[in-house]
Phi, psi and omega in degrees: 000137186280166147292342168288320156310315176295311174302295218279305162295329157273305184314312165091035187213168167252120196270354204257324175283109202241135200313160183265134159290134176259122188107180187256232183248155162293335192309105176292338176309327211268299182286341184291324188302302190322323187294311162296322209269333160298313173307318177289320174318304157312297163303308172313327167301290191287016177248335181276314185307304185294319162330304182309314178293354185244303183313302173327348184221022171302310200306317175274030139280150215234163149091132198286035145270326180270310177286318188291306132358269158342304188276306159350298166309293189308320180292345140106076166224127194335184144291322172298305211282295185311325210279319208279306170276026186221349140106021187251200194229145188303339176320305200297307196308306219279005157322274190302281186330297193305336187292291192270018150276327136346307193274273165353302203267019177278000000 
């Protein structure tokens, strides 16, 4: 005979079963973490789809200009900053984006 047998004979019981929780938790820090870290989650899904939809239509933007542009961009660099380095006036740039949300969206 275990020791575990022995509790259950003076006892008359299973000493291991302890009430169950019902509901969820109270902790409001926890659930509020919980509530952003679903959210962001969802935003990081739709942001990852716009991404996918924009590398999908690279292909069709035509003139190394546009593309040198484009990539610029993806790499996340201002308008202000591609102007400076490629020697343009922000005007232009923001020209050529428009032109090739043009081109993308054929």
């Amino acid at each position: 005979m275990n020791i575990f047998d022995l509790v259950v004979a003076i006892v008359g019981e299973d000493p291991v079963t302890l009430p169950k929780a019902s509901g969820g938790t109270s902790d409001q820090v926890y659930t509020e973490v919980q509530h952003r870290v679903y959210s962001l989650n969802y935003r990081i899904k739709e942001y990852e789809q716009k991404i996918a939809e924009v590398h999908n239509r690279i292909p069709f933007v035509e003139g190394d200009r546009e593309v040198e542009v484009l990539h610029r961009l993806l790499d996340g660099n201002s308008m202000r900053s591609i102007g400076k380095q490629m020697r343009l006036s922000s005007m232009t740039i923001f020209r050529v984006r428009k032109y090739i949300l043009s081109q993308m969206m054929k």
